[in-house]
N, C-alpha and C positions, 0 to 999 in steps of 0.2 A: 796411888793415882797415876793415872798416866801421863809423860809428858802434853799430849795436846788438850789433857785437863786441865794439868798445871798450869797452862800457857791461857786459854780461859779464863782461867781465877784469876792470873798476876795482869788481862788485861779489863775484866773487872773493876780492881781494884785501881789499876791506874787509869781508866775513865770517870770514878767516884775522883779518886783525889784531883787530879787535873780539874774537872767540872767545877769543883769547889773552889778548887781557886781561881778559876775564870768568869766563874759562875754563869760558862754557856756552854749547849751542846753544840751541836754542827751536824747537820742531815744535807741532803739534797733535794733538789728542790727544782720543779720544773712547771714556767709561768707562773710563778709567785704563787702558785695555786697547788698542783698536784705533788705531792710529797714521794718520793722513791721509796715501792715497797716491790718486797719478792716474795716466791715462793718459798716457803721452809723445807730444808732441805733434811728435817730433823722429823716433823707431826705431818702426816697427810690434810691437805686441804684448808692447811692454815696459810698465811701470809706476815710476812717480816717485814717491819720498818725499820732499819740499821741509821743507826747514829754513834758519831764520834766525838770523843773530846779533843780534838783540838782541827782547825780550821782545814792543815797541810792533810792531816790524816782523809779528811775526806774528800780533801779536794784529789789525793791519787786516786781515787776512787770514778773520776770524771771523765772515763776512757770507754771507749768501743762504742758498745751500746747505751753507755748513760754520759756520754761525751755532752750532751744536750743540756743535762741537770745543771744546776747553780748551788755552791755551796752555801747554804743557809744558816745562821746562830737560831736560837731559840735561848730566851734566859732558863737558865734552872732553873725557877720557882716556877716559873708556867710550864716545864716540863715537866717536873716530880709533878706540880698538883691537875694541872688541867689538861695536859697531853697524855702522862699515865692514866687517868679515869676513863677517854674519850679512846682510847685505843683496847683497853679493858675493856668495855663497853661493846667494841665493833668488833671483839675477839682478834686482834693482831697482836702477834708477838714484838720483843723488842728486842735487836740485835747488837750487841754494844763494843764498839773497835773491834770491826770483822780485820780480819788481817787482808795482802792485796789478792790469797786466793778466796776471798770472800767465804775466811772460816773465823766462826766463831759460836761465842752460847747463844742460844735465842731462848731468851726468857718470856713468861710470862711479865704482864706492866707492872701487877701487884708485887712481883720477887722486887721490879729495879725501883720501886718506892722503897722496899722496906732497906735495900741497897743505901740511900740515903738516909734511912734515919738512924743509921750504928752511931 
């Protein structure tokens, strides 16, 4: 594997454990309304909703162009069950602790459900 695989999986895996033991995510969020999504920079013509586990992580996140957004929780349980369906759904992928050059995996919602149920 290659190092920026590995660095992928080990931030994976430390947005499962963190999440769990906070039992929140953290997105962005702009007028309580519109949630921060991007382009994928990985599938043509898909779109990324990037979330982080923990509050600091995406609050660095709240510069230049998304200076505007508010960092948001969402509980895990309404994340795994009714935000992965509803984003499955609209076909958008899920980006999980992008680092601050905005790299990271972007999954499918079905991968970060089954993510939680190991």
């Amino acid at each position: 594997m290659s190092s920026s695989i590995d660095q992928f999986k080990a931030e994976l895996e430390n947005f499962v454990a963190q999440t769990r033991q906070t039992n929140l995510v953290w997105g962005l969020c702009l007028d309580e309304v519109e949630w921060l999504s991007v382009d994928s920079s990985e599938f043509e013509n898909s779109e990324v909703m990037p979330f982080w586990s923990s509050e600091e992580a995406a609050r660095a996140h709240c510069v230049e162009e998304w200076a505007e957004f508010e960092v948001t929780s969402i509980d895990l349980d309404l994340f795994t069950n009714e935000w992965m369906t509803t984003l499955s759904e609209d076909g958008v992928l899920v980006g999980l602790n992008w680092n601050d050059a905005l790299e990271g995996a972007e999954l499918e919602p079905e991968m970060v459900t089954k993510l939680f149920s190991k």
